[in-house]
C-alpha positions in Angstrom: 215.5 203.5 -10.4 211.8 202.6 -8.8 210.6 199.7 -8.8 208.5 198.2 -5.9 208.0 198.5 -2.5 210.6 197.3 -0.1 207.7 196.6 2.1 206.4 193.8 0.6 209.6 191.7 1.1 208.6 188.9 3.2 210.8 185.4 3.6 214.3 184.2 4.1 217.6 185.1 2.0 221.5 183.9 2.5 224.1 185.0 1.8 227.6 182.7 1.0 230.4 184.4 0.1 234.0 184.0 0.5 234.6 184.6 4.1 231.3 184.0 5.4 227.9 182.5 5.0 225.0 184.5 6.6 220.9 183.6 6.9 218.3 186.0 7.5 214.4 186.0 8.3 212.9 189.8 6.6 209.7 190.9 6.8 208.6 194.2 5.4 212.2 194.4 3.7 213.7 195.0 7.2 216.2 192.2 8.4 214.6 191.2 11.6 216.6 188.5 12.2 220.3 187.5 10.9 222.6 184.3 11.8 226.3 184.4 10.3 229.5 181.7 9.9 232.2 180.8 8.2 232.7 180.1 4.8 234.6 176.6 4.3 236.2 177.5 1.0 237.1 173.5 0.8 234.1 172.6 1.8 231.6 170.0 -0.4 228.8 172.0 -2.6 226.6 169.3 -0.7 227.9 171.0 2.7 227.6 174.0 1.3 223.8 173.5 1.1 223.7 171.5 4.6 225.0 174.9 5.9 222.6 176.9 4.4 220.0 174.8 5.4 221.4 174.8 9.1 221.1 178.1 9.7 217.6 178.4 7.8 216.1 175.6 10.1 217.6 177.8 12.7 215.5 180.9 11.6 212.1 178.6 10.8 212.4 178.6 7.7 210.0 176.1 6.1 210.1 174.5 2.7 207.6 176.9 1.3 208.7 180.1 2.3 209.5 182.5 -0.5 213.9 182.1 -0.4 216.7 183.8 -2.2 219.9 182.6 -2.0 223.5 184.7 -3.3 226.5 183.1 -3.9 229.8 183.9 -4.7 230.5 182.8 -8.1 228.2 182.3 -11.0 224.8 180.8 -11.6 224.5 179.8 -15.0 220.2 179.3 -16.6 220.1 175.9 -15.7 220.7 176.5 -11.8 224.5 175.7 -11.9 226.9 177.1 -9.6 230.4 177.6 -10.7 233.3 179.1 -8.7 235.0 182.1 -10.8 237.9 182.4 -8.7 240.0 179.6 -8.0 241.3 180.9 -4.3 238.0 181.3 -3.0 235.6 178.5 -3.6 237.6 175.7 -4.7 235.4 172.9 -5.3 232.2 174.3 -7.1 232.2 172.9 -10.6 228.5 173.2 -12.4 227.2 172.0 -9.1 223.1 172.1 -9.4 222.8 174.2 -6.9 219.1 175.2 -7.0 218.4 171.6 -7.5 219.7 170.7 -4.4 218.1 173.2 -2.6 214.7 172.6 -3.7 215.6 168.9 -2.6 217.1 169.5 0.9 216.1 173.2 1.7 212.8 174.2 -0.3 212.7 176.0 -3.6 214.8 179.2 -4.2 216.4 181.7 -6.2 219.7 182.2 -7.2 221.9 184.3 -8.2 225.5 186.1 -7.8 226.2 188.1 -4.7 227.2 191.0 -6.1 224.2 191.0 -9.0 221.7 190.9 -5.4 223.6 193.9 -4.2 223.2 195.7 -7.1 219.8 194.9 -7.6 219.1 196.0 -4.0 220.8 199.2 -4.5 219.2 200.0 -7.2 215.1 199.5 -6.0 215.8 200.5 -2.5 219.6 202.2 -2.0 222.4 204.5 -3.7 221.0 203.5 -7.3 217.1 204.3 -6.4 216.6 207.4 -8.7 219.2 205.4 -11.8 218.5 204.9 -15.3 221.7 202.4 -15.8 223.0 202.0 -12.5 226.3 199.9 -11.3 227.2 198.3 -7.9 230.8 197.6 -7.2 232.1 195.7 -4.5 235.9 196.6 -3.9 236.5 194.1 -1.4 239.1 190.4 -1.2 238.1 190.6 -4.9 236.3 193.0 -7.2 232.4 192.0 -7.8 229.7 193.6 -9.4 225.9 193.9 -10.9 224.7 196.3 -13.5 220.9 197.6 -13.6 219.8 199.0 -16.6 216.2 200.3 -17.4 215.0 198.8 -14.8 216.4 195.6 -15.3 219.2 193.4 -13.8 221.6 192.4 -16.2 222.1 188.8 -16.3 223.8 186.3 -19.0 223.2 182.4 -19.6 226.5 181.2 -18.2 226.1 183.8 -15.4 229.3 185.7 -16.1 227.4 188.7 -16.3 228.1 191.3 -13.5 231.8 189.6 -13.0 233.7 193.0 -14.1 236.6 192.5 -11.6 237.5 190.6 -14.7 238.0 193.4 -17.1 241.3 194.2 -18.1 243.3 197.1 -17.0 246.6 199.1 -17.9 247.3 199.4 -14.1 247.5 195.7 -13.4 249.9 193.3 -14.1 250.1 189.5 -13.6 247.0 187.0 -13.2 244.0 186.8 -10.8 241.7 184.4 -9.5 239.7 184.0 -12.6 242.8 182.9 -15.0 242.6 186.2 -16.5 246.0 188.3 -16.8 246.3 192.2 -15.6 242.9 192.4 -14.7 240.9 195.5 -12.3 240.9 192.5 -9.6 244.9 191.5 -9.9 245.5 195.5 -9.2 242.2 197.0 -7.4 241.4 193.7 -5.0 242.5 193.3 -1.1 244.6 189.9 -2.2 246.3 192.1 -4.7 246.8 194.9 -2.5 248.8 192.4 -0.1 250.7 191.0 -2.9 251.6 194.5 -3.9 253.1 195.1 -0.3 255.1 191.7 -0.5 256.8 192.7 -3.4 257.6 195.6 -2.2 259.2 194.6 1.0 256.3 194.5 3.6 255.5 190.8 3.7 253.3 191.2 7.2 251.2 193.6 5.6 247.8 192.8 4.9 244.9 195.3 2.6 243.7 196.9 6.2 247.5 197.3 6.9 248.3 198.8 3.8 245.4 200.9 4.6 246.7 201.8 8.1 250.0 202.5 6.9 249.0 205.0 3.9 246.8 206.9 6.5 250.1 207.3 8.8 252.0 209.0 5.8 253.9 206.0 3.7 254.5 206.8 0.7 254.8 203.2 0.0 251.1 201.9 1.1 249.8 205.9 -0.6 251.2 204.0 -3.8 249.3 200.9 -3.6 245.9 202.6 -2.5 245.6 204.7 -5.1 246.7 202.2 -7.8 243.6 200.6 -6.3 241.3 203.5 -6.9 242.9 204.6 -10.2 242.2 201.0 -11.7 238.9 201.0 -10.1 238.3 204.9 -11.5 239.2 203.1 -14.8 236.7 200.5 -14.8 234.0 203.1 -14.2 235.0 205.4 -17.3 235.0 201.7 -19.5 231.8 200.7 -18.3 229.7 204.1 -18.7 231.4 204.2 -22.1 229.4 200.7 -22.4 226.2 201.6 -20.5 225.9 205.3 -19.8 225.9 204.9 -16.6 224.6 207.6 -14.5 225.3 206.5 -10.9 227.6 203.9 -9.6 227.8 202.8 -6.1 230.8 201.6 -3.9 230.9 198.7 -1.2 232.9 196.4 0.3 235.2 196.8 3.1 238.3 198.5 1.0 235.6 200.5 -0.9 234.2 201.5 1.7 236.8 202.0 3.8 238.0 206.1 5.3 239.1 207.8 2.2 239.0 205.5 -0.3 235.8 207.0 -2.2 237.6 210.6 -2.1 240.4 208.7 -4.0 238.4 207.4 -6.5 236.4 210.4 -7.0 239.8 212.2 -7.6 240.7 209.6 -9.9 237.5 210.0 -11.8 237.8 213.6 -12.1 241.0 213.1 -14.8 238.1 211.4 -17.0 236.6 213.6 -19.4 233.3 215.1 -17.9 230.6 212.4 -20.2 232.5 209.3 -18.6 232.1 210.3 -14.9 228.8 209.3 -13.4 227.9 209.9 -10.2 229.7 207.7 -7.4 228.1 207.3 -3.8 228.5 204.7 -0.8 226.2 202.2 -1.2 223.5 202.6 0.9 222.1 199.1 2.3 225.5 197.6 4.0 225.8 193.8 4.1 221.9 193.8 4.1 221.8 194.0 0.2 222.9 190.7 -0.8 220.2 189.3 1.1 217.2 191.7 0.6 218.4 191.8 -3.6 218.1 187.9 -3.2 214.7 188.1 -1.4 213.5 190.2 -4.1 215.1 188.5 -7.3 213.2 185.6 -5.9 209.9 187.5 -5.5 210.1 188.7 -8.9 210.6 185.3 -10.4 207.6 183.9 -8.5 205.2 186.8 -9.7 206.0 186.6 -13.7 
């Protein structure tokens, strides 16, 4: 996919995810200048927006700068910003989120983390020369956003995107999102712990699992490529859905030393007209915050 220049990306973007909550100043769609903290899952939606607003005042950010903002979770048409995962954000409940921001911060849009990625990727990363595109974020959790003709797809209650949430036969018990045996109770880096707990390594977090298969276990080789198969899976279901030609991979298990050569083996037992491409993504933990940047330009320009 084309569609506009990266150099006309001028403003401010942030990015709050699960972990952390990060502010940036671009100009020319290059990230000039970036400030980064931690995400207080407990935290107040109203703190939530003091924080971004912190580190934006920090940057000179001014109340009519153009702003994006991504957030973990879902934005629904109205501007209200619900938590989809019950471990990671626990108090957002259709908090009016872009309501506060044009109140305390200055006016913005936004959207899921993962649909800003995606849309990044597709204009300016892996997904650049897509028809129907995919970015999936294999990470804590499974995320992702869906481009299609150009177009980022996006749903009134802003569960669009969410396809961690799809079931799948590798996956047993429930995930964040009150859904049982989904891609993100099998594929995810809580579930990848979990799977090491039950199976007698209770110390062993996703980069230790990781760590361990590398060195030879056949115990942590299990796990990791129960990850990949699941998320192999999910790729098959959704070009069945979209005809996807290219899907790109981030995240820091998805990205992480072999795990794309597992799923591209894992893909390869699909039939031939349900394996698109698969790449990296391209942009890093830049695309949240240039897709937001742009997702906001675009709104402001129709």
């Amino acid at each position: 996919m084309t569609g506009g220049d990266r150099r006309d990306l001028d403003g401010f973007a942030v990015d709050l995810g699960g972990t952390k909550l990060a502010a940036a100043r671009i100009a020319r769609g290059i990230v000039v200048e970036r400030l980064q903290a931690p995400t207080d899952g407990a935290a107040r939606p109203e703190t939530q927006v003091a924080a971004i607003g912190g580190l934006l005042d920090r940057l000179g950010h001014d109340p009519g700068a153009h702003l994006g903002v991504a957030v973990a979770g879902r934005i629904d048409d109205a501007g209200r910003w619900h938590a989809v995962n019950s471990g990671t954000l626990r108090t957002i409940v259709g908090f009016p989120l872009a309501e506060a921001l044009r109140r305390d911060v200055g006016p913005a849009t936004c959207l899921n983390d993962a649909s800003a990625a995606a849309l990044a990727e597709a204009r300016f990363g892996a997904g650049r020369d897509s028809a129907s595109f995919a970015y999936l974020t294999v990470s804590t959790g499974i995320g992702g956003g869906l481009v299609v003709g150009g177009r980022l797809i996006e749903s009134a209650n802003g569960l669009a995107g969410h396809v961690g949430f799809v079931s799948s036969r590798r996956a047993e018990g429930p995930c964040g999102s009150g859904r049982t045996a989904t891609v993100e109770a099998v594929a995810g880096g809580r579930a990848i712990a979990a799977a090491a707990l039950r199976d007698g390594h209770p110390a062993a977090d996703a980069r230790a699992v990781f760590d361990a298969a590398a060195a030879g276990a056949d115990w942590a080789d299990r796990i990791v490529a129960r990850s990949a198969e699941a998320v192999a899976l999910l790729i098959g279901d959704l070009t069945t859905i979209l005809g996807l030609d290219t899907v790109a991979i981030g995240g820091s298990i998805g990205l992480a030393p072999g795990y794309l050569d597992r799923l591209a083996s894992a893909l390869a037992r699909e039939p031939a007209l349900f394996r698109p491409r698969i790449a990296a993504a391209e942009l890093g933990h830049d695309a949240p915050l240039i897709g937001a940047l742009a997702a906001h330009l675009d709104r402001s320009i129709r």
